[in-house]
Structures are given as C-alpha cells and as structure tokens.
matplotlib code that plots the C-alpha trace (Angstrom):
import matplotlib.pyplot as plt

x = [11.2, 10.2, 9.9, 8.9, 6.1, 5.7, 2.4, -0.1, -1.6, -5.4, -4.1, -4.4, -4.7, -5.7, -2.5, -1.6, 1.7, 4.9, 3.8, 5.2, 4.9, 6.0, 6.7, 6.7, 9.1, 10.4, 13.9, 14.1, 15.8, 13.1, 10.0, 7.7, 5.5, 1.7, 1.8, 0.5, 0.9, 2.0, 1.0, 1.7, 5.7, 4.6, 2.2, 2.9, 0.4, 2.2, 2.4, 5.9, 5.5, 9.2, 11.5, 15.1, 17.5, 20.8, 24.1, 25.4, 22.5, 18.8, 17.6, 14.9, 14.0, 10.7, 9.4, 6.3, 5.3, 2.0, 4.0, 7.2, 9.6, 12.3, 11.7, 14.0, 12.8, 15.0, 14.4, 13.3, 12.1, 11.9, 8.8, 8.7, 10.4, 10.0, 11.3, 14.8, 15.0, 12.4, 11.1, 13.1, 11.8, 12.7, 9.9, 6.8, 5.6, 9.0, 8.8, 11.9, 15.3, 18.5, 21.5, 24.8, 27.1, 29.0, 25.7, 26.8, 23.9, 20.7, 19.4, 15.8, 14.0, 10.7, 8.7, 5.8, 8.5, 11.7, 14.2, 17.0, 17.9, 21.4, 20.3, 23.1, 23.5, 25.2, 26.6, 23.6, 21.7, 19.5, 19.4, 19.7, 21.1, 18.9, 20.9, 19.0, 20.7, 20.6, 17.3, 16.9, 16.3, 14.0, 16.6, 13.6, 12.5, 10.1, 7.1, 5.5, 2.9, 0.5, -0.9, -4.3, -7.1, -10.4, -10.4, -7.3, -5.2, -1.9, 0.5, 4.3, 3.5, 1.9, -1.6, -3.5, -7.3, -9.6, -10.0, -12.2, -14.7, -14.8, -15.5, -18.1, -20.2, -19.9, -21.4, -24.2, -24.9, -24.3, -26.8, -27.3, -27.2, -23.8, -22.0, -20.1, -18.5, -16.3, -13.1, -13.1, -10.6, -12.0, -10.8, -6.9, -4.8, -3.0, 0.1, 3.4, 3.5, -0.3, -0.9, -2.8, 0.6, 0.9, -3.0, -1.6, 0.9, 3.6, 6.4, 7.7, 10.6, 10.1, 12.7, 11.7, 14.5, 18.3, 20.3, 23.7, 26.6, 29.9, 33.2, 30.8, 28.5, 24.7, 21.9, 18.7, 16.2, 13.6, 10.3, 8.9, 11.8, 13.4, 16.4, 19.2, 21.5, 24.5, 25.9, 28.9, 29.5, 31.1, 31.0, 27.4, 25.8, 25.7, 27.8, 26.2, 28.9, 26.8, 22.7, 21.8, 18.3, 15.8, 13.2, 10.7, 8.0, 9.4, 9.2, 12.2, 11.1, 13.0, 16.6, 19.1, 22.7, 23.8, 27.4, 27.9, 28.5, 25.3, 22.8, 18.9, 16.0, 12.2, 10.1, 6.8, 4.9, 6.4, 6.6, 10.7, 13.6, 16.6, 20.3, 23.2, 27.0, 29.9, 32.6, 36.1, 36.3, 33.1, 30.9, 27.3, 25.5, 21.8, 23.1, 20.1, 16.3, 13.8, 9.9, 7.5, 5.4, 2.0, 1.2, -1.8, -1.5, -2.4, -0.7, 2.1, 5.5, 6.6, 9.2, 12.6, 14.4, 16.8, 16.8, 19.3, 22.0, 21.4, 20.2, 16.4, 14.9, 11.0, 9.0, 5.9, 2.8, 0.1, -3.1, -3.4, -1.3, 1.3, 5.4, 7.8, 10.3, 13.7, 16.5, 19.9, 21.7, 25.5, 27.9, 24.6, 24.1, 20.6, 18.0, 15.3, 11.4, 10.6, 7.5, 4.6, 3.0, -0.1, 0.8, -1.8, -2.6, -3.9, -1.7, 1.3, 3.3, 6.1, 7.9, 11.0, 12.8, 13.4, 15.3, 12.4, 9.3, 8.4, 6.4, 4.4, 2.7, -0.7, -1.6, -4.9, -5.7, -4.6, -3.0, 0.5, 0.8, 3.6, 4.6, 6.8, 9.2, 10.3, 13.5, 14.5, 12.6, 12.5, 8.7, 6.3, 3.7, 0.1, -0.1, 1.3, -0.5, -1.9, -2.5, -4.4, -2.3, -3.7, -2.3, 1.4, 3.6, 7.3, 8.6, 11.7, 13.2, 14.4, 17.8]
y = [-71.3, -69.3, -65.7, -63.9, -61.6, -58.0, -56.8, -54.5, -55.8, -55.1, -51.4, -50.8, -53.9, -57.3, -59.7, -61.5, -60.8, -61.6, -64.6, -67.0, -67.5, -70.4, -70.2, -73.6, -76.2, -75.2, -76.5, -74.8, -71.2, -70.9, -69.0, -70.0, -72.7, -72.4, -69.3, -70.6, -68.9, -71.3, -69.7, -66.6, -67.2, -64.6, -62.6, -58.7, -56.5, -52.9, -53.8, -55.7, -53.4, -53.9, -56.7, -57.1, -60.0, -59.9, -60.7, -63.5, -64.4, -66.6, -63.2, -60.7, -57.3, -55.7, -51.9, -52.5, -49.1, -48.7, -48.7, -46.7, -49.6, -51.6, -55.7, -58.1, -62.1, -65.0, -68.0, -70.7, -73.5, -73.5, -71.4, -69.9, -66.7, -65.8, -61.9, -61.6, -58.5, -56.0, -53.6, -50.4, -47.4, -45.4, -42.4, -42.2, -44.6, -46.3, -47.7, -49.4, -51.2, -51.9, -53.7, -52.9, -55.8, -56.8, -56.9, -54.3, -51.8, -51.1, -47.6, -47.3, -44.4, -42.9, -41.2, -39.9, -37.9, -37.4, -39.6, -41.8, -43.8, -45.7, -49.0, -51.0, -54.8, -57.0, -60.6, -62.1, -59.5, -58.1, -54.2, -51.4, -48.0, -45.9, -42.7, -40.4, -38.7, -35.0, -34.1, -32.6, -28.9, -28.4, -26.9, -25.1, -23.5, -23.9, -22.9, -23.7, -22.2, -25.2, -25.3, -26.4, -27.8, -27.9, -31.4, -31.9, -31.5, -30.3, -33.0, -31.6, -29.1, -31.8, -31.9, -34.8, -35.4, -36.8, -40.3, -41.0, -38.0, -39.2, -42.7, -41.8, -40.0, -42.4, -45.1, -43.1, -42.2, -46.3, -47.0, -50.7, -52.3, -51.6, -49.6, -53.0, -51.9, -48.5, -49.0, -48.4, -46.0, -44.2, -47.5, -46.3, -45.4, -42.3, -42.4, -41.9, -37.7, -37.6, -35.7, -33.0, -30.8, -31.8, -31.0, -27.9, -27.1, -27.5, -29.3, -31.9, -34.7, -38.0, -40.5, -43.5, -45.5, -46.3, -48.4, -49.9, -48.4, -49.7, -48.9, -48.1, -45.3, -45.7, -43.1, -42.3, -40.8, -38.0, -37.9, -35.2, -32.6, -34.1, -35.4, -37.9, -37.7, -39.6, -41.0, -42.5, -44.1, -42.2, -43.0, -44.6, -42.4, -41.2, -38.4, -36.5, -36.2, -35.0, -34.2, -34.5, -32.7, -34.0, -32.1, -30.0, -32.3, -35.1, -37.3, -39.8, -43.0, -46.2, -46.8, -49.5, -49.6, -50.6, -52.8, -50.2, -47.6, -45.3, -45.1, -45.5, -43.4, -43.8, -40.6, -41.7, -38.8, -37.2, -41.2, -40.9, -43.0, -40.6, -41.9, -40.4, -40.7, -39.9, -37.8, -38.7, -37.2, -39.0, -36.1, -37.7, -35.5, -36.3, -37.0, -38.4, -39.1, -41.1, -40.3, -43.3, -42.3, -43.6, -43.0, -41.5, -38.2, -39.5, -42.6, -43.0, -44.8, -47.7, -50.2, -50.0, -53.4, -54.7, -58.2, -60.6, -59.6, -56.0, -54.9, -53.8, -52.4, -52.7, -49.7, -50.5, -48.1, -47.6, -46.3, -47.7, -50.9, -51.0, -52.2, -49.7, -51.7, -49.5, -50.8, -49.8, -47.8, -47.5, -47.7, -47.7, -43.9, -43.7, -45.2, -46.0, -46.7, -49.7, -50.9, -50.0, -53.6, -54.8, -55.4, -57.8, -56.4, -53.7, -51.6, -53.1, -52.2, -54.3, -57.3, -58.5, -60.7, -64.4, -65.4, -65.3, -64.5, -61.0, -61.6, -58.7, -58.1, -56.4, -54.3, -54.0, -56.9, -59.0, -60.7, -61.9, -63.0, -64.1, -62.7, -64.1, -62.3, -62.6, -63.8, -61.5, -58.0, -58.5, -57.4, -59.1, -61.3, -62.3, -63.2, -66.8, -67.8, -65.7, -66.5, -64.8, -62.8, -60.3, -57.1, -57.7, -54.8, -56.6, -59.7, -61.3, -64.4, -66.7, -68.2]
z = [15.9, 19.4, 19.9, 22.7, 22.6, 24.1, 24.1, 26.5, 29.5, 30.3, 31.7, 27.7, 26.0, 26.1, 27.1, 30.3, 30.2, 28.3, 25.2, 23.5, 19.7, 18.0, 13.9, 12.5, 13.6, 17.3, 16.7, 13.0, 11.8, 9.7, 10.6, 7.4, 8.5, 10.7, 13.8, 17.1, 20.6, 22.9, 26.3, 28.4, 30.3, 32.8, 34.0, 33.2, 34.5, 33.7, 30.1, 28.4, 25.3, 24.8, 25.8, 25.0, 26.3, 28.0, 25.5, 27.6, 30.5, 30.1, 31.3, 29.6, 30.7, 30.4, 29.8, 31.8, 30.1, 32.6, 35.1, 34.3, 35.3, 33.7, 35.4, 34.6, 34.6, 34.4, 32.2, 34.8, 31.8, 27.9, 28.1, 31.3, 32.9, 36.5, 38.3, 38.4, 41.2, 42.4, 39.2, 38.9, 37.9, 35.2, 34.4, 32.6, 29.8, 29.6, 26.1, 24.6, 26.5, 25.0, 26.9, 26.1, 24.6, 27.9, 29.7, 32.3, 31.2, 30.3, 28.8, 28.9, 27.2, 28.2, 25.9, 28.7, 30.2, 27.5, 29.9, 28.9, 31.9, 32.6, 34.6, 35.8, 35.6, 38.3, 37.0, 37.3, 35.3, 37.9, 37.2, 40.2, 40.0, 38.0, 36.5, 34.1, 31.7, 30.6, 29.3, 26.0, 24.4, 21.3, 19.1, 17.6, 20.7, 23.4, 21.3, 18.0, 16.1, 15.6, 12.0, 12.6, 9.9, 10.8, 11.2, 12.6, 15.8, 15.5, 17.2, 16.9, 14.4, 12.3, 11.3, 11.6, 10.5, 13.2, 11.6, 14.8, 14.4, 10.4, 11.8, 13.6, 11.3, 8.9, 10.5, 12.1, 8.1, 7.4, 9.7, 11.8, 8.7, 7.0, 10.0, 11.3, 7.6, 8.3, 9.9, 13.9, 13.6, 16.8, 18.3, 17.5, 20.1, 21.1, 18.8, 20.5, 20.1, 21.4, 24.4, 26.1, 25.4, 21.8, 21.0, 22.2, 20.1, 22.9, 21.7, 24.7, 24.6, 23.8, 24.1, 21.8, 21.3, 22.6, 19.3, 19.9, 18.0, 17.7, 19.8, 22.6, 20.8, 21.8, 19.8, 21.0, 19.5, 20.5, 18.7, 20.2, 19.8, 16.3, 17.8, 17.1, 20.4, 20.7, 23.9, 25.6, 28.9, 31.7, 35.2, 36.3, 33.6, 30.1, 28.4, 25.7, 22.7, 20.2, 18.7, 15.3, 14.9, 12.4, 10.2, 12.4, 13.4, 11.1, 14.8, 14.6, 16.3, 15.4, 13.7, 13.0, 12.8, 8.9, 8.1, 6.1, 9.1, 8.4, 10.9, 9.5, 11.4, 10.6, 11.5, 13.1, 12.2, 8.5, 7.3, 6.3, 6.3, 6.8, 6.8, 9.1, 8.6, 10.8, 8.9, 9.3, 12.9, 14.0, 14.2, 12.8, 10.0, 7.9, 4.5, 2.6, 3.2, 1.5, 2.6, 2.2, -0.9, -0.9, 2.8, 3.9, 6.0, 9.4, 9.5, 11.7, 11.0, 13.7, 13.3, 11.3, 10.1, 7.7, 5.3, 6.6, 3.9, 4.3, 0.6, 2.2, 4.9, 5.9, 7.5, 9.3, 8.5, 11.1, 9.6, 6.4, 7.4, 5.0, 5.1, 3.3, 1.4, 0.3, -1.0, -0.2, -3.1, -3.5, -0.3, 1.9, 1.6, -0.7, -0.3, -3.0, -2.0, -4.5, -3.1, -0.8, 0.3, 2.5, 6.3, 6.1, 9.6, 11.6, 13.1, 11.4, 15.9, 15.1, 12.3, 12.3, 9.0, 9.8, 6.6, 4.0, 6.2, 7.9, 10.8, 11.6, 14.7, 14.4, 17.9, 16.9, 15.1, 18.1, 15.6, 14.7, 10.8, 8.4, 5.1, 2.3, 1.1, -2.4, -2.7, -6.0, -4.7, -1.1, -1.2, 1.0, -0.8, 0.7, 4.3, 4.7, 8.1, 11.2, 14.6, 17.6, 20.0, 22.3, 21.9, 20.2, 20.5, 20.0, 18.3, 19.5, 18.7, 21.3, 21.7]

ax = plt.figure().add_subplot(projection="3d")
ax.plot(x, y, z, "-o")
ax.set_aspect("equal")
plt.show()
C-alpha cells in the first residue's frame, strides 16, 4: 500500500516536497509489512504540511503552510504529481484542506491568522476564487488574565513549563559525557497556540481544522478562541449557522465525524476528547468529555482517528509521545480512556489506522513507523517497522 506524505520543507523542516511511502506490498489493503519511502512526487518548497485529494479527480491539494497558499498538483504517473493551476492564497500558516464531496470546494483554515477560506474548484479541480469567511469572537472576551508559573509561559490561558530552559540546564549539569542523554526538547517546535500574542496572554483565532458533515454541514474548529463553528454553503462563501464553544483554553484542534452522528474534538492544549450532538432541531451542544489521563502537562494533543469498525479512536500525544486509545461507550455518546500506549516516535504529528496497523508519523524523529494493533483491545503493541522520512506531518493513503 501507497500513501502520500505531507511534511515541512527546509523553510522549517527537512523534506523536498510532497513523499511517497510505501507499507508492504504496493498492490495490497494491508499496511503491516517493511516501511520504505519511495521518492519525493514533487518538489514543495512552502511546506505540504497537509494534503487532501479531490472525491472524483487524480488531483491533490497542498497547504504549503510557509507560504500561506492552497496548490493543487495533478497525478501525472503512479508516483509523480505535477502543479495543477497557479498557488492561491489563503492567509497566514494555512495548515489543514478539506474538499467538499462533489469536489466543487475547498475550505482551507489558517491558524497564523484565524481564517476559514471557501476556494472554488472548476471540473478539472484547479482551485480560484478565494472567499474568507467571517472571522471569529472569543466568546470569553478580548482579554485573559494569563496564569503564569515561574517556569512557564502562559499560551491561551494555559501554563506550560519551559521543557527547553529544563533541557538546557540539564545537560550543561550532564556534562560532554552524558549530555547527548537528555531529551532535545529545546529542539521542539512552536506548538500550534505559540506566539508572541499568546506568551502574552492575548487570546487570538486559530482556525485548525474544516471536517465534512453530512447533508452539507462542514465544522471548523478554532484553537486559539475554544470554538466549534458550524458552516453551510451559500453563494461563493460560507454561512455561519451556529458556534459551539469549548472549555477556556481547552484549544480544540482535530475532530472526526462518527456513524453514530456525534462529532469527536481533540483539544491540543487541555489533552481531551469531547463529544458533540445535534438535538432534534440540529442545533450541536458538548454532551460528554473524556481527558487523556496520564499526559504530561506540556504535551500537546495532535491527531484524532477512528478503528475501521468504529468501536476506538486514537489521540496522538506530542511531548511524551504517546497514542490515546478510548473506546466508544453506548450509542457513541461516552467515551472510556482504556489505555495510554508508546507512539514509538517523537512527536507522534500524525497516524492513521490501515486495518490492524497504525502508522504514525514522527515530525521529529523524521521517522514514519508501524504499530500493531491488537485485534481484541485495539491498543497498539511494539513498533512493527520504521523508516526514515524527513519531517512527516500527514499520512494519506493513495487510491
């Protein structure tokens, strides 16, 4: 099996471009046997941190988050993609795309500058047409009172110890011959909510994330003012219909639509896995949250996926590198935390399920490894196999 890989460019990583992975046998559904990267499909200097595909088109479009633009790239060979259209821009750090089921938009979110952006899509795919929607209010107001520790920074209200300052002193204590030994967590990037604003206690938007609804809903979320907004399509740009808004710097990031009609939203920065329902007139409400017990305070939730039937879904844990695993309880309205498991990776950016392997990709490991997944629990075992892969942020399989 094939994925493509998103990752950052030298701008702020190590990658060429847009990769290729292969996961065992190319023509096979199963991802379990030996990782190799097969090659780079195109160069990407503004950093493909996010790609998504079109529904019905050999076409893939880009965040190329260095650069604030949304580039789409047609699939010219079985491993090779060339520019579809001239980039279009979107605003600052655009970091996620999601098309729309009859491929006739795109919303891209920003979280540099809080947009959501309506692209269009002609029949061929290429985008044009950028409208942005309207921006968001903090529903807690325009000011926060930043709780500060002395070795912390406050980052939406949050506080966060400076692993880097820690870092540093312990290896100058360490000294030549055992420093290589203490984590390089001054290495760590900025998380997602980091910013000269944040550090100072301003509370700015964040756009993260656009998931696809059904009957023409789309949901974004808003990290950096605790908001789940709800759109629909009007005209050439978005209509807002509704906000849901999140625990004070609780930082929703990721979510994913559940069969069972309940929407799932990971917080980045308070480590939970809240669930929102629609009430018989379709008006969305939080109705149940689970936090991710066993987290370290300063880690930093990512990704948000489900098992192929469903009955689990997986959190990614930055910091210490661990994978959430929370099984779905009753109708699909609880959730239960059953087990807290090794990424087997640093900086656990991305994984996606592939039957019974989670592939995980590790930003900072430039790594991309496989993990077995128990067929009873659904808990990741040991890592299965690892490959290099310069600076991974997005695993997604190929068609």
């Amino acid at each position: 099996m094939r994925f493509w890989v998103g990752a950052y460019a030298p701008d702020a990583g190590s990658a060429e471009g847009i990769g290729i992975l292969r996961a065992g046998d190319v023509d096979s559904v199963w991802a379990s046997g030996p990782l190799g990267m097969v090659g780079t499909a195109v160069a990407a200097p503004g950093s493909p941190s996010w790609v998504a595909p079109h529904p019905q088109l050999d076409v893939l479009y880009a965040a190329l988050e260095a650069e604030g633009t949304v580039q789409a790239y047609r699939r010219t060979g079985e491993t090779r993609l060339a520019p579809l259209g001239a980039p279009v821009h979107a605003g600052e750090a655009v970091c996620h795309v999601a098309v729309v089921p009859d491929g006739s938009f795109l919303v891209a979110s920003c979280w540099g500058d809080g947009r959501v952006v309506r692209i269009a899509l002609d029949a061929t795919g290429r985008p044009s047409s950028p409208v942005i929607a309207a921006a968001a209010n903090d529903p807690y107001g325009s000011t926060v009172d930043p709780f500060v520790v002395e070795t912390g920074a406050a980052v939406s209200g949050a506080a966060v110890p400076d692993l880097a300052a820690a870092a540093r002193a312990l290896r100058e204590a360490a000294g030549a011959e055992f420093g290589h030994l203490v984590p390089e967590y001054d290495a760590v990037p900025e998380t997602d909510a980091e910013s000269e604003e944040a550090a100072a206690g301003a509370r700015v938007s964040r756009a993260h994330e656009t998931i696809i609804l059904p009957r023409g809903l789309l949901a974004t979320t808003d990290m950096g003012l605790d908001l789940v907004r709800f759109w629909r399509s009007s005209g050439a740009g978005l209509r807002l219909v509704q906000e849901v808004v999140l625990p004070k710097g609780s930082g929703p990031r990721h979510g994913v639509w559940h069969p069972s009609g309940h929407l799932y939203i990971v917080t980045e920065l308070s480590r939970e896995v809240f669930v929102l329902t629609p009430d018989a007139e379709g008006r969305w409400r939080v109705l149940s949250g689970e936090p991710l017990l066993g987290t370290l305070d300063g880690d930093t939730a990512a990704e948000l996926c489900t098992s192929r039937d469903g009955t689990t879904l997986y959190a990614g844990v930055r910091g210490s590198d661990t994978i959430g695993v929370l099984a779905v309880r009753g109708a699909g309205e609880a959730l239960q935390l059953t087990a807290l498991a090794e990424a087997g990776t640093h900086w656990p950016r991305h994984h996606v399920v592939v039957n019974d392997t989670l592939l995980v990709a590790g930003q900072l490991a430039d790594e991309i490894v496989s993990l077995p997944l128990d067929a009873r629990t659904g808990v990741p075992g040991r890592v299965r196999h690892r490959t290099a892969s310069p600076s991974p942020t997005r695993l997604l399989p190929l068609r």
